[in-house]
C-alpha positions as CSV (number, residue, x, y, z in Angstrom):
1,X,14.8,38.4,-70.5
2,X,11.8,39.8,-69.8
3,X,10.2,41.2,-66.5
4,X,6.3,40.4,-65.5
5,X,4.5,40.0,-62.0
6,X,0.9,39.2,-63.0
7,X,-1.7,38.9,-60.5
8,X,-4.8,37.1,-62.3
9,X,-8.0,38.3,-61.0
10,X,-9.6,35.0,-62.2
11,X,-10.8,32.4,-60.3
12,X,-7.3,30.7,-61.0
13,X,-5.3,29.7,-58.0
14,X,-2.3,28.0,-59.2
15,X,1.6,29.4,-60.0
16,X,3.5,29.9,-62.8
17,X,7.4,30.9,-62.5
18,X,9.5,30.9,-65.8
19,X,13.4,31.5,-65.7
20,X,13.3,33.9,-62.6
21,X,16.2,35.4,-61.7
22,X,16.8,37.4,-58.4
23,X,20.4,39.1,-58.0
24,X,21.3,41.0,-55.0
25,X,24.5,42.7,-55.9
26,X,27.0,40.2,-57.5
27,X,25.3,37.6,-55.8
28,X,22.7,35.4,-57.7
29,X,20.1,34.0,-55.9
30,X,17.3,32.4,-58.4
31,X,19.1,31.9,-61.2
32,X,16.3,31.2,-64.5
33,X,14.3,29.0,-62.5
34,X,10.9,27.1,-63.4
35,X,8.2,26.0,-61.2
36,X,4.4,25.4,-61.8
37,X,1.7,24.9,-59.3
38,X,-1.6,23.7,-60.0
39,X,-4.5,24.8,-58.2
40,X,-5.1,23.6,-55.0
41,X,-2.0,21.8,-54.7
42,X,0.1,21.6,-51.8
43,X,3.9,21.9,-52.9
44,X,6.9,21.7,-50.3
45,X,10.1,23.2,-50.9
46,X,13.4,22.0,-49.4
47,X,17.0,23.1,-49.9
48,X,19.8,24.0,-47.9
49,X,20.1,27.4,-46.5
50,X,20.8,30.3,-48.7
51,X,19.6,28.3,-52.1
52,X,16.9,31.0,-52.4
53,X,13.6,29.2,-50.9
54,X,12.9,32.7,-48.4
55,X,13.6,34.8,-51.8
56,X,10.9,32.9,-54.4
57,X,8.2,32.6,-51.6
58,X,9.1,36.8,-51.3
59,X,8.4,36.7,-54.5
60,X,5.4,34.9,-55.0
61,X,4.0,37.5,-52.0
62,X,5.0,40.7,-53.6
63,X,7.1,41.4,-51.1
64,X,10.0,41.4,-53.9
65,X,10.5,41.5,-57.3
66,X,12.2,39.5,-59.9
67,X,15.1,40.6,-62.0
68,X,14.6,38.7,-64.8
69,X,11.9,36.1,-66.1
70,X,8.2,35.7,-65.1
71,X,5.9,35.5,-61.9
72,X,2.2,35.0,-62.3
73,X,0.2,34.2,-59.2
74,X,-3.5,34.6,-58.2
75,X,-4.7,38.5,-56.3
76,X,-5.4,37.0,-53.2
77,X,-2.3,35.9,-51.3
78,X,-1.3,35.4,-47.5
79,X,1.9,34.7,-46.2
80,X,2.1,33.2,-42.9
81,X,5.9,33.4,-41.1
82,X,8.0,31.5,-39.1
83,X,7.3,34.2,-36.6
84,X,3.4,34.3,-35.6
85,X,3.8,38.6,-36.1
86,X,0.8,39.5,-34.2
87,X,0.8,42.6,-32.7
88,X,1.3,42.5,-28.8
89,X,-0.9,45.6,-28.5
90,X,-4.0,44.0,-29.9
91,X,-5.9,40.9,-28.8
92,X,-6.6,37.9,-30.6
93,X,-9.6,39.1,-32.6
94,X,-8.1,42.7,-33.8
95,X,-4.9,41.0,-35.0
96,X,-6.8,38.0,-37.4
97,X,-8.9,41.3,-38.2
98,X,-6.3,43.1,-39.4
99,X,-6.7,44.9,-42.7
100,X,-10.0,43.1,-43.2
101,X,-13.5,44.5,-44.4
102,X,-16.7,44.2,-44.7
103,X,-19.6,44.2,-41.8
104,X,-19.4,40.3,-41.7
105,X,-15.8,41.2,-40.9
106,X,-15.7,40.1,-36.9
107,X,-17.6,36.7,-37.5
108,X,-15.5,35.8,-40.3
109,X,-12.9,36.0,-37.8
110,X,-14.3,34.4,-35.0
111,X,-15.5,31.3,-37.6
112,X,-11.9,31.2,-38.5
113,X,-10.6,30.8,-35.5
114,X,-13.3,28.2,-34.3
115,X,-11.5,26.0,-37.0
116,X,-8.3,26.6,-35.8
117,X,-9.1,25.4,-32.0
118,X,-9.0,29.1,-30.4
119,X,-12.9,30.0,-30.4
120,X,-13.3,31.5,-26.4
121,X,-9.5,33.1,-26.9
122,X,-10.8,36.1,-29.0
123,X,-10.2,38.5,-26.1
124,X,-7.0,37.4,-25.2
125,X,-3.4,39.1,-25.4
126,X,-0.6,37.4,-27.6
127,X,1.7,37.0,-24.7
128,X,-0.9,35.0,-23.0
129,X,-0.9,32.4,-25.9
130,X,1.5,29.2,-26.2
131,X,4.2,29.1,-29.5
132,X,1.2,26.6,-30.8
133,X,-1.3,29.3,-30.0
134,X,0.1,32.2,-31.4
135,X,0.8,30.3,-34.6
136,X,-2.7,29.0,-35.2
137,X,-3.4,32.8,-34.4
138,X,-1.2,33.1,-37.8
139,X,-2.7,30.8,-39.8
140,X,-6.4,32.8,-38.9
141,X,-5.5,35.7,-40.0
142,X,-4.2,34.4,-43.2
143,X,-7.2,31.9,-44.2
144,X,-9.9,35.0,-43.2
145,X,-9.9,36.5,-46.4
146,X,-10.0,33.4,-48.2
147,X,-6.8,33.6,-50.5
148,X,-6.1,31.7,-53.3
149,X,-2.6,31.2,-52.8
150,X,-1.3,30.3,-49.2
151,X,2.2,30.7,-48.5
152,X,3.9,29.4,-45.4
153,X,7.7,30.2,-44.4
154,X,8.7,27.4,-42.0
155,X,6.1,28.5,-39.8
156,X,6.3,25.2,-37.8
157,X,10.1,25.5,-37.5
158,X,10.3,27.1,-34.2
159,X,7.7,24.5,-32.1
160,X,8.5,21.5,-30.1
161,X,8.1,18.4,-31.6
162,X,4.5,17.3,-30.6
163,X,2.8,20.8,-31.5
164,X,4.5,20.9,-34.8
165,X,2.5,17.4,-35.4
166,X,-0.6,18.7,-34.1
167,X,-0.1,21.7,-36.7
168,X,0.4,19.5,-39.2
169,X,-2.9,17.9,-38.6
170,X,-4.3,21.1,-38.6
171,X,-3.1,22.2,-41.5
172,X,-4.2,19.3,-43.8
173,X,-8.2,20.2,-42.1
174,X,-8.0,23.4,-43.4
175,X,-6.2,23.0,-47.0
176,X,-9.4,20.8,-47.4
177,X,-12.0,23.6,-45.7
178,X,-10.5,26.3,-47.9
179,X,-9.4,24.9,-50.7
180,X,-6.4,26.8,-51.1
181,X,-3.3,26.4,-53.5
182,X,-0.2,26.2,-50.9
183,X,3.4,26.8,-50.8
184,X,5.4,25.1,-47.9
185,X,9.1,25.9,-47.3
186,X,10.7,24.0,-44.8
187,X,14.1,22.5,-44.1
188,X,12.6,19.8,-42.2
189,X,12.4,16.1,-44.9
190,X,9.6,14.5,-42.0
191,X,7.5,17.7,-42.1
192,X,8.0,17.4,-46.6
193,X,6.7,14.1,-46.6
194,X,3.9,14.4,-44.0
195,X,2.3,16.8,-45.7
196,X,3.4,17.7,-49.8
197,X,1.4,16.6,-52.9
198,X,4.5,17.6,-54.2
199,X,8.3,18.2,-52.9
200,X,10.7,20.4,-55.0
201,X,13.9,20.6,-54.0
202,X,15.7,23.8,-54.8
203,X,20.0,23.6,-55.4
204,X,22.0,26.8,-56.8
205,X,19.3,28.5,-57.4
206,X,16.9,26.4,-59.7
207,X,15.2,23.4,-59.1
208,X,17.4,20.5,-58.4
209,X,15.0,17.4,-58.7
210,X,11.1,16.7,-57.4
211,X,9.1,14.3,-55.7
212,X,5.2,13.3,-56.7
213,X,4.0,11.9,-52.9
214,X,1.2,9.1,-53.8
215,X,1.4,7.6,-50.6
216,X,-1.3,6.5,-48.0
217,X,-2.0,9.2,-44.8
218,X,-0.8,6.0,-43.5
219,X,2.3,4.8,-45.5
220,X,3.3,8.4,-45.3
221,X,4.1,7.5,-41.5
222,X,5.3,4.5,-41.7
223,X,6.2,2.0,-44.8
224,X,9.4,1.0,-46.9
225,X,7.8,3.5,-49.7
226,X,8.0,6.4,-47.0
227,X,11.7,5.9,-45.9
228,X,12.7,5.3,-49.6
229,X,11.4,8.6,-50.4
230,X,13.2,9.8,-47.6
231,X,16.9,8.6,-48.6
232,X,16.2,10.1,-52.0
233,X,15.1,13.5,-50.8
234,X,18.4,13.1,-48.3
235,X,20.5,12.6,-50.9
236,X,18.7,15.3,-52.9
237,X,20.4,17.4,-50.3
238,X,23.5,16.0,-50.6
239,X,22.8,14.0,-47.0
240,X,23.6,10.8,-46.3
241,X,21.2,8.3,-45.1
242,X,21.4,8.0,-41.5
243,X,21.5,3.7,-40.3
């Protein structure tokens, strides 16, 4: 099997993953696995823990590389963690900054952060910012340079419950400001469904079964078609239905 990480240089935002396979020791992980994503779609991916979600968003980032098969994805990526990361020694506007250029650089950042709610918390230290804070912080510095690709690793996962819905709506404002190919991975089926184009469930390292979401922002809610969806992805994961 062949080896290839390509990173296209073309104005081509969408993913292409054919048998990958990712061993670490006499452990396989991916395990020839396919996936496509199409520009400027929004893909979820679910699966238990350890089924090798964490490993293909790596990945996709060049953070890793594949043992077998092929990865192509667009030059300009950003990752944003389920830890915000920001550096406690800078303040909010050095830390979206970060690795940026360009003389433009500062009011890129300071636009950026106007869509994400924090414009007037430029100055301010990351220990002075709320979980919800911090993380739109995250999500700054990842949309300043305008990737193609955005990949997010249950970034939500450690908020309470009403922030991680106020995320959500934020996130869905600026998919459609930046027009951005994304990659979700969460463990959470609500969080799937609230926001996918697309959910792929991952099982033994390869993709188990997907989901095309062609519901209402309403129906996605609330509606027979949206708990329906939900038992399937449930029992996707070998869950039952809770009554």
């Amino acid at each position: 099997m062949s080896i290839a990480t390509d990173t296209r240089s073309r104005q081509q935002s969408g993913v292409v993953v054919e048998g990958a396979v990712r061993r670490f020791g006499d452990r396989t992980v991916l395990d020839g696995l396919d996936l496509t994503i199409a520009d400027g779609e929004l893909v979820v991916l679910l699966g238990p823990s350890g089924c090798g979600k964490s490993t293909l968003l790596r990945l996709l980032a060049g953070l890793d590389r594949p043992d077998g098969g092929v990865v192509e994805v667009p030059a300009r990526r950003a990752v944003v963690f389920q830890g915000d990361r920001l550096l406690p020694w800078q303040r909010v506007l050095p830390n979206v900054t970060l690795g940026l250029r360009g003389p433009d650089a500062q009011q890129r950042a300071r636009d950026v952060l106007a869509e994400t709610g924090l414009a007037g918390r430029e100055r301010a230290w990351p220990k002075e910012l709320s979980g919800g804070e911090a993380q739109r912080v995250a999500l700054a510095r990842a949309l300043v340079s305008e990737p193609e690709l955005v990949l997010l690793d249950e970034p939500f996962a450690a908020l309470d419950a009403i922030t991680r819905l106020r995320m959500h709506d934020l996130l869905r404002a600026l998919r459609a400001r930046h027009d951005a190919t994304m990659l979700l991975v969460t463990h959470d089926v609500d969080e799937a469904i609230a926001l996918a184009d697309r959910i792929v469930v991952m099982r033994g390292g390869r993709i188990g079964n997907e989901h095309r979401i062609d519901l209402s922002a309403a129906d996605r809610e609330a509606s027979v078609a949206r708990e329906e969806l939900r038992a399937a992805l449930l029992a996707d994961l070998g869950l039952a239905h809770p009554h």
